[in-house]
C-alpha beads as a LAMMPS data file, in Angstrom:
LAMMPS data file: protein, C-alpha beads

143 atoms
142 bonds

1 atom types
1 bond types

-500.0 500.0 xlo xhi
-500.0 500.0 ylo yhi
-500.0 500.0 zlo zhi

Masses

1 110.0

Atoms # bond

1 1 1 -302.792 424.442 -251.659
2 1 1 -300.143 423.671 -248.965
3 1 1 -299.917 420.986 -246.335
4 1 1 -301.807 423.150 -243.729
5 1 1 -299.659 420.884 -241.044
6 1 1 -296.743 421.079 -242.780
7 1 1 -293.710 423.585 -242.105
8 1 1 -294.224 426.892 -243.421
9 1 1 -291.967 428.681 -246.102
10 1 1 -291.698 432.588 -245.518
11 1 1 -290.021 435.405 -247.740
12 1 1 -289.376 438.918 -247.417
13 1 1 -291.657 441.407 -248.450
14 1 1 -289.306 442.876 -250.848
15 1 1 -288.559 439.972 -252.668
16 1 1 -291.969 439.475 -253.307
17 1 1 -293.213 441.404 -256.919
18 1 1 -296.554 442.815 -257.191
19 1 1 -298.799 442.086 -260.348
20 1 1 -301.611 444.987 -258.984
21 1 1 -301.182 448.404 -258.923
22 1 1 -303.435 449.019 -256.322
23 1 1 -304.836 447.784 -252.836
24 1 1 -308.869 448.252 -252.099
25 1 1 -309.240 450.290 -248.844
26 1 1 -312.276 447.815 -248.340
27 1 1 -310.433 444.921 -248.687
28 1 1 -307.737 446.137 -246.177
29 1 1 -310.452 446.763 -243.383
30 1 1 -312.090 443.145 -244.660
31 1 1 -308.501 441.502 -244.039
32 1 1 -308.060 443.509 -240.999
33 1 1 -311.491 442.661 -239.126
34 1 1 -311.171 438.530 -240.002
35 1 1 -306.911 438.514 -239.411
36 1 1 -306.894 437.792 -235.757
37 1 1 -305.168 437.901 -233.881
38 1 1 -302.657 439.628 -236.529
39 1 1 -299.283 437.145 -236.512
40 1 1 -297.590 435.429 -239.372
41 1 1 -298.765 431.785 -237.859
42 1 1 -302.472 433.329 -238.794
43 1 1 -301.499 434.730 -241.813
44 1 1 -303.002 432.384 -244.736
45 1 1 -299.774 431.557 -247.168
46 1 1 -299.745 434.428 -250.020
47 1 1 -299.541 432.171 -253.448
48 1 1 -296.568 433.087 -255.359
49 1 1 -295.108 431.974 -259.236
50 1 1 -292.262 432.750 -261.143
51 1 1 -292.239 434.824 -264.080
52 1 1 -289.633 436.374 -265.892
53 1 1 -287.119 435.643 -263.623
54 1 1 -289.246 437.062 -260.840
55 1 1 -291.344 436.147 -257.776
56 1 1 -294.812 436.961 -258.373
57 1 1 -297.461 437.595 -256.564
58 1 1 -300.517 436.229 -257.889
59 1 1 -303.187 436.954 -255.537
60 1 1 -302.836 438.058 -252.188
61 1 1 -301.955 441.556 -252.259
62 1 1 -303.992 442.924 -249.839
63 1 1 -302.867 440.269 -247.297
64 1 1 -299.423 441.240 -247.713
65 1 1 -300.006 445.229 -247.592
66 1 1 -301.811 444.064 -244.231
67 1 1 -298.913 442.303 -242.719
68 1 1 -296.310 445.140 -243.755
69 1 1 -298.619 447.846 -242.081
70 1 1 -298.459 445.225 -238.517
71 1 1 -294.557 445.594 -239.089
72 1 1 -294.189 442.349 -240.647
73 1 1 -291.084 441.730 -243.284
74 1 1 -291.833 438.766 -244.254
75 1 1 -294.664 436.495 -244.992
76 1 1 -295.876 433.291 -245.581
77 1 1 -295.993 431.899 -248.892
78 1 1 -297.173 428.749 -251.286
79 1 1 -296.103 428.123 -254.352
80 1 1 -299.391 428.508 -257.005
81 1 1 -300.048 425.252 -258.654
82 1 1 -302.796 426.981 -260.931
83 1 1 -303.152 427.327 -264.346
84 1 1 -303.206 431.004 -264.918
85 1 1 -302.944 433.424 -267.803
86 1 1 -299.332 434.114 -268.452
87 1 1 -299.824 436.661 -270.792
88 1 1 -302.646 439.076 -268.690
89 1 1 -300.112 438.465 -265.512
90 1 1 -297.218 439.696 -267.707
91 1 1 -298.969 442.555 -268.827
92 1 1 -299.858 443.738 -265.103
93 1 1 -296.600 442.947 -263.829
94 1 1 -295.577 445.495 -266.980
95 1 1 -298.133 448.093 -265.319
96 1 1 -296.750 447.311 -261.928
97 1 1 -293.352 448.467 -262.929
98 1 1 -294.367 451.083 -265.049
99 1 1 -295.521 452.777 -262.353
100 1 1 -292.289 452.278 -260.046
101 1 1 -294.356 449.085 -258.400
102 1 1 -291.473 446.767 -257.479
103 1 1 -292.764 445.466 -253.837
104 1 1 -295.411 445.592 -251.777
105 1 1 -294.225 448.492 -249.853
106 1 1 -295.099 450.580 -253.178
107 1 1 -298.473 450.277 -252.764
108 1 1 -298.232 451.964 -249.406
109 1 1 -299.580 455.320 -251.718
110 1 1 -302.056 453.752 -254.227
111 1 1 -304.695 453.245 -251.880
112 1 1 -308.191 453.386 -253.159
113 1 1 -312.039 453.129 -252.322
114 1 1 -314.290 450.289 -253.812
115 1 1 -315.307 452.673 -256.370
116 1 1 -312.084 453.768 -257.205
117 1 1 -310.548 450.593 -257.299
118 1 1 -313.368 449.075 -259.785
119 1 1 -313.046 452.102 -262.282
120 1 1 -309.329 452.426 -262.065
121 1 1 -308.627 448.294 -261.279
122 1 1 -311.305 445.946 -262.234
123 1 1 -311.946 447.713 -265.252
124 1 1 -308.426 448.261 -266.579
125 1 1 -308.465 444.874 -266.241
126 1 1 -311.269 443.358 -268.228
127 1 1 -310.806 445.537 -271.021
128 1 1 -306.726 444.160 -271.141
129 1 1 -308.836 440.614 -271.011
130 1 1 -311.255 441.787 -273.897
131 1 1 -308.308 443.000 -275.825
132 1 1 -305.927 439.294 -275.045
133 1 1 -309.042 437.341 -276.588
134 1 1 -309.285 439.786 -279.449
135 1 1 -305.654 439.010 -280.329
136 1 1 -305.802 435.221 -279.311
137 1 1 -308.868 434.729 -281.695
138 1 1 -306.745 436.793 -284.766
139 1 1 -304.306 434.714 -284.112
140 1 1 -306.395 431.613 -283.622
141 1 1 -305.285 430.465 -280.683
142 1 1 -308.246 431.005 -278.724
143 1 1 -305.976 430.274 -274.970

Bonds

1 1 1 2
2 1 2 3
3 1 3 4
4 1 4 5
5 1 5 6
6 1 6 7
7 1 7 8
8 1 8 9
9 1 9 10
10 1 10 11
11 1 11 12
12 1 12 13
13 1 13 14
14 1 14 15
15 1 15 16
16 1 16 17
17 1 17 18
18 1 18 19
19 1 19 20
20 1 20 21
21 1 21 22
22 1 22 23
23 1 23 24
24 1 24 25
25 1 25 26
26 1 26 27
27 1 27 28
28 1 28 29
29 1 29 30
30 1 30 31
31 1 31 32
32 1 32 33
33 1 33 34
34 1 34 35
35 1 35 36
36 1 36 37
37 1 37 38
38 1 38 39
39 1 39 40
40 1 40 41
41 1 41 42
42 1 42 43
43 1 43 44
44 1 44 45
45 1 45 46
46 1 46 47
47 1 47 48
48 1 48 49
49 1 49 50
50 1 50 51
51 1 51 52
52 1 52 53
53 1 53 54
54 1 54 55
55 1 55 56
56 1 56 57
57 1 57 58
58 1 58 59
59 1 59 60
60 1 60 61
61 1 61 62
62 1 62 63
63 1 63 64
64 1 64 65
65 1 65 66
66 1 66 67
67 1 67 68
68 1 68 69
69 1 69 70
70 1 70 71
71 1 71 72
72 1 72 73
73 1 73 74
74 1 74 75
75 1 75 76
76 1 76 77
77 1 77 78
78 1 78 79
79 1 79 80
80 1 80 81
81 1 81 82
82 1 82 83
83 1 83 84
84 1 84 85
85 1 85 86
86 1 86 87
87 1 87 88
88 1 88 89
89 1 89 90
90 1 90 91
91 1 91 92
92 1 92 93
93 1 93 94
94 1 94 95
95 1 95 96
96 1 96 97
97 1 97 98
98 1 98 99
99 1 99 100
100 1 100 101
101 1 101 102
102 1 102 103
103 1 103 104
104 1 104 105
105 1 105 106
106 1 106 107
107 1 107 108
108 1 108 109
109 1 109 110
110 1 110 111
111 1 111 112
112 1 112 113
113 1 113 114
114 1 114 115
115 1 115 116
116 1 116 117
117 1 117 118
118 1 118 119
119 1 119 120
120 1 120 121
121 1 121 122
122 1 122 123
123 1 123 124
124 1 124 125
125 1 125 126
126 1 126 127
127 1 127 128
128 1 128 129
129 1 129 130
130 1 130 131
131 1 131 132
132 1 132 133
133 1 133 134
134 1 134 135
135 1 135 136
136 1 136 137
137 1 137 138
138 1 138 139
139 1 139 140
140 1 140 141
141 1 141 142
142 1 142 143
C-alpha cells in the first residue's frame, strides 16, 4: 500500500484498462454512501499493474466507475505490489476487450444487480479458476 502521507500519483480514466466486464449496482450505491464527501483527495488510490504492455486495473473498478459518474477524469492510483494470478487476469482482460471494454467509461452500460452480477461475474469467474487449476495440475505446475 502507498505512503498514505505521501504525494499522490493520478491518471486518466482512459488510460486506465479494465480486467471486469461489469460493475455491481450494489457496490456503486456501497461506494457512493461511504465516499464522502466525493473528491479525488477522498478517493482511496485504485491499485494498478502492468500487463501486456497495458495499465491494469486490478481491483477497484467500482471506485473508478464512481469517480467518472462525479465528473472525475482522473484518479488516484498505487502501483499493486501483490502477487496475483497472471494468467486468470490475462484471461479477463481478454473478456474485457472482447467485449469492446477498453476503459472504464465502457462499463457505463454493463451495469448489473447483485444477482446478476454473481451469475454473470462471480461465476464466470470461478469456473475460468476451476478450469486454470485443471490445466496447471495436467501440466504439473500446480501455480
Amino acid at each position: 500500500m502507498a505512503d498514505p502521507t505521501g504525494p499522490r500519483r493520478y491518471l486518466p480514466l482512459k488510460a486506465l484498462q479494465p480486467s471486469q466486464l461489469y460493475i455491481s449496482v450494489a457496490k456503486l450505491a456501497a461506494v457512493a454512501a461511504r465516499w464522502q464527501p466525493p473528491s479525488l483527495e477522498t478517493l482511496e488510490p485504485i491499485p494498478i499493474k502492468a500487463l501486456d504492455g497495458r495499465l491494469v486495473l486490478t481491483d477497484g473498478h467500482t471506485r473508478a466507475y464512481a469517480a467518472l459518474r462525479h465528473g472525475f477524469t482522473e484518479i488516484p492510483i498505487v502501483w499493486d505490489e501483490d502477487t496475483l494470478d497472471w494468467d486468470a487476469y490475462r484471461i479477463c482482460v481478454a473478456w474485457c476487450l472482447e467485449a469492446g471494454i477498453t476503459t472504464v467509461m465502457d462499463l457505463a452500460e454493463r451495469l448489473l444487480t447483485a444477482e446478476d452480477d454473481e451469475v454473470l461475474w462471480h461465476e464466470r469467474c470461478r469456473v475460468m479458476q476451476a478450469t486454470l487449476a485443471v490445466q496447471r495440475e495436467a501440466n504439473g505446475s500446480g501455480a
